[in-house]
C-alpha atoms as a printed R data frame, in Angstrom:
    type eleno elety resid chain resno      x        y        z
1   ATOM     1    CA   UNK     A     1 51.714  -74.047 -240.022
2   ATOM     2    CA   UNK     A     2 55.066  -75.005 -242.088
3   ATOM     3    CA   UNK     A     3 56.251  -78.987 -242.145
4   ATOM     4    CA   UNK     A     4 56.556  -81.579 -244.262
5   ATOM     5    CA   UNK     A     5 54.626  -83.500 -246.712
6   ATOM     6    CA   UNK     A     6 56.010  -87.217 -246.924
7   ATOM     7    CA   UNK     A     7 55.012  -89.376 -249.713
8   ATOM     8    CA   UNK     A     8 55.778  -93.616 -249.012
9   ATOM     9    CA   UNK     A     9 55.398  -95.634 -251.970
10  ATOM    10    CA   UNK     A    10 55.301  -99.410 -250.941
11  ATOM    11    CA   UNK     A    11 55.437 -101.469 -254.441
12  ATOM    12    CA   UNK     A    12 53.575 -104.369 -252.400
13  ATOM    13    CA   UNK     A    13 50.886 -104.390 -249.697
14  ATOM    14    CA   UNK     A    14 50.853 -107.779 -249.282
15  ATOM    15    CA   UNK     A    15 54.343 -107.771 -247.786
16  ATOM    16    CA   UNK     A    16 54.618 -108.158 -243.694
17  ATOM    17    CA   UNK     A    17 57.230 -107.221 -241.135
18  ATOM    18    CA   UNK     A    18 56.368 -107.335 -237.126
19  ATOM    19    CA   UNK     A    19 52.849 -109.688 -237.686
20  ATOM    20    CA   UNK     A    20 51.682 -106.598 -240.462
21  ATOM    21    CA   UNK     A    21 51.343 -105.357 -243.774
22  ATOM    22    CA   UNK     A    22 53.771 -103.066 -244.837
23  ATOM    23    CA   UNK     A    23 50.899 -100.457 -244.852
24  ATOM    24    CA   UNK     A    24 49.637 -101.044 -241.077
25  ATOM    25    CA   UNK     A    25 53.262 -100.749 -240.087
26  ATOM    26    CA   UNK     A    26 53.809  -97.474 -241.532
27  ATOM    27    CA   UNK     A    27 50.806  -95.947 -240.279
28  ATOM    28    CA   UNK     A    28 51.697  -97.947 -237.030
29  ATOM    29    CA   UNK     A    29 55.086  -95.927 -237.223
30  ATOM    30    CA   UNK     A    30 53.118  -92.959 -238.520
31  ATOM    31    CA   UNK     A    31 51.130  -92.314 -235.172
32  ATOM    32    CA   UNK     A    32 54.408  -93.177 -233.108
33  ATOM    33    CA   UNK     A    33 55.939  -90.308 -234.484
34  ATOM    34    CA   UNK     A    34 52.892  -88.357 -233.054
35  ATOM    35    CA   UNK     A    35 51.393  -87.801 -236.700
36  ATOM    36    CA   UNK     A    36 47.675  -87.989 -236.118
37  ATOM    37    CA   UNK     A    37 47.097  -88.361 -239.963
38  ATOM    38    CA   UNK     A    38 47.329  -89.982 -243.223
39  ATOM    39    CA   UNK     A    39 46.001  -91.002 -246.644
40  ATOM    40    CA   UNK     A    40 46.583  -94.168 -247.710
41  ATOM    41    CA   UNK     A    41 46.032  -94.656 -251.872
42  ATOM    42    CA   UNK     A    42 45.813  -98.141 -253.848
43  ATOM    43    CA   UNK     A    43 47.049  -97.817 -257.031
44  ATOM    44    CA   UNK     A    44 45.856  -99.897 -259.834
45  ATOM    45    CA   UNK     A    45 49.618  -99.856 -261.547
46  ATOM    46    CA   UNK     A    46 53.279  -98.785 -261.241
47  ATOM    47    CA   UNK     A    47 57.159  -99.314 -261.913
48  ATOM    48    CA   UNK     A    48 59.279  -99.479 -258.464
49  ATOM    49    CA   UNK     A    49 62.215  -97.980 -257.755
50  ATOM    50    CA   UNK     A    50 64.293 -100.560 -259.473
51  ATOM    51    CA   UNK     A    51 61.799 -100.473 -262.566
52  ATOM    52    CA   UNK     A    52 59.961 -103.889 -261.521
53  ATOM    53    CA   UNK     A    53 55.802 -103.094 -262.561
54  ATOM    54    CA   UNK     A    54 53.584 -103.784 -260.213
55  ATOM    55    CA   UNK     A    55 49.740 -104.239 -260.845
56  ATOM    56    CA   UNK     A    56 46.519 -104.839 -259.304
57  ATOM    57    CA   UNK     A    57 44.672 -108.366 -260.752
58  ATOM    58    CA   UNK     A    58 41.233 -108.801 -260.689
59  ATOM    59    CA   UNK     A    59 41.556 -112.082 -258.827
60  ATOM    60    CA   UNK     A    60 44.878 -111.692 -257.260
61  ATOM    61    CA   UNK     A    61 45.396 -108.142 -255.444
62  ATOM    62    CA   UNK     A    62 48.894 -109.467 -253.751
63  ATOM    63    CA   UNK     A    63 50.806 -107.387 -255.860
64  ATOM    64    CA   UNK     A    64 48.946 -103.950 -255.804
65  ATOM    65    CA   UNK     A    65 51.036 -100.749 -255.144
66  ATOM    66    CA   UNK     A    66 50.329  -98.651 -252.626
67  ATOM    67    CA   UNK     A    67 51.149  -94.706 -251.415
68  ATOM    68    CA   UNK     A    68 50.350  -93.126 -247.950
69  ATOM    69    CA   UNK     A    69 50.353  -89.723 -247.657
70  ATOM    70    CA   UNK     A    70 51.345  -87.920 -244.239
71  ATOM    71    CA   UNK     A    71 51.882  -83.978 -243.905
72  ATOM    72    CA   UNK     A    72 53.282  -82.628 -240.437
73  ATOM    73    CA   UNK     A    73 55.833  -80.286 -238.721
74  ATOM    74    CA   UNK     A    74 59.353  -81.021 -240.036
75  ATOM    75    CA   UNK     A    75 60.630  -82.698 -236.750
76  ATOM    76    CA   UNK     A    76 57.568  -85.497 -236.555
77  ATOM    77    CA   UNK     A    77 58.227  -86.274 -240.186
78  ATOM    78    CA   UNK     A    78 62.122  -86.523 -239.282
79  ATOM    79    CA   UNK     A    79 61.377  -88.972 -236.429
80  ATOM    80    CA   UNK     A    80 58.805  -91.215 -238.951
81  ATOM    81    CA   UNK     A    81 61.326  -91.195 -241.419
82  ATOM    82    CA   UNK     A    82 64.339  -92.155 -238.951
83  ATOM    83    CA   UNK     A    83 62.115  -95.013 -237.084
84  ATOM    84    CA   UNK     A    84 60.935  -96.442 -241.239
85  ATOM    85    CA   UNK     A    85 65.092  -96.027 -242.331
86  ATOM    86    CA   UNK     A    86 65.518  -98.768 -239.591
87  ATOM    87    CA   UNK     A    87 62.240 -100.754 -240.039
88  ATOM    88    CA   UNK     A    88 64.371 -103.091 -242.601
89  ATOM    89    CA   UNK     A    89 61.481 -102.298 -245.712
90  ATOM    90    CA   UNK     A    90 62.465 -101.044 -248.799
91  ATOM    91    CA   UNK     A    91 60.492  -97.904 -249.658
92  ATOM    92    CA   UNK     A    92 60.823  -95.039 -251.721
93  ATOM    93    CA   UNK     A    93 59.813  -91.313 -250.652
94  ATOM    94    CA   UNK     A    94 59.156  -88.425 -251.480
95  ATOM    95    CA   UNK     A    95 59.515  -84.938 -249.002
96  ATOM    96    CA   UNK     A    96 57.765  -81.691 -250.000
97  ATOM    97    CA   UNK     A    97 57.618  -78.170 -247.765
98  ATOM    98    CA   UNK     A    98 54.298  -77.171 -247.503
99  ATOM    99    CA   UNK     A    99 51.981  -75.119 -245.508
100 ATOM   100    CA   UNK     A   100 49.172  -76.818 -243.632
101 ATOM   101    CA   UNK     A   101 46.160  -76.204 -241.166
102 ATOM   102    CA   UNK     A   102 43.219  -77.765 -240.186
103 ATOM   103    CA   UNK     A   103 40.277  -75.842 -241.465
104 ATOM   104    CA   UNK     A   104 36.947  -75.739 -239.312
105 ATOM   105    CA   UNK     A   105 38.779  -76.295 -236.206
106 ATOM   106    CA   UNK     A   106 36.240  -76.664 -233.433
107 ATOM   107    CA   UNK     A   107 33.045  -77.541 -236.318
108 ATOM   108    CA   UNK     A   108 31.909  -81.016 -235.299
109 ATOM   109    CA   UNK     A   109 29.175  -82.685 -236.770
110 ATOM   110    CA   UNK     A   110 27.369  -79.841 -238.529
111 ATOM   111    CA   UNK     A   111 27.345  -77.763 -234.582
112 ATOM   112    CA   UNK     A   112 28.834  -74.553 -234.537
């Protein structure tokens, strides 16, 4: 299959819109778009769009970065990426073609 892989990088999961972090409420918006998966990563460090850094502390982890990782058909990712543009959170992105399938399809726990 051909699509879309769409990188979100959200400089601060402790942020909330709607009653949620910033991450729930993209994966929220993630499986309304009919995406059935993603990756979310915590990063230990990074610079945001405007060049603010943003770290992890060892006793404070309100400022940690985070990315989440989705890859679908083109017209899901267009529909995530129209319903976050009007979500009213800042977030940078990233949009790759790629090829994608699900390998195994049918293999569930170790049956054939």
């Amino acid at each position: 299959m051909k699509g879309s892989q769409l990188t979100l990088f959200a400089a601060n999961q402790s942020h909330r819109t709607s009653r949620m972090t910033v991450v729930e409420w993209i994966l929220d918006k993630t499986k309304e778009a009919g995406i059935e998966g993603a990756t979310v990563i915590e990063v230990s460090e990074s610079i945001d769009a405007h060049g603010k850094y943003h770290a992890a502390r060892f006793f404070e982890l309100v400022d940690q970065p985070v990315v989440v990782t989705v890859a679908a058909e083109d017209a899901r990712i267009d529909a995530l990426l129209d319903s976050l543009r009007h979500g009213g959170v800042e977030l940078f992105y990233t949009r790759c073609r790629i090829e994608y399938e699900v390998l195994g399809a049918g293999v569930r726990d170790g049956g054939e």
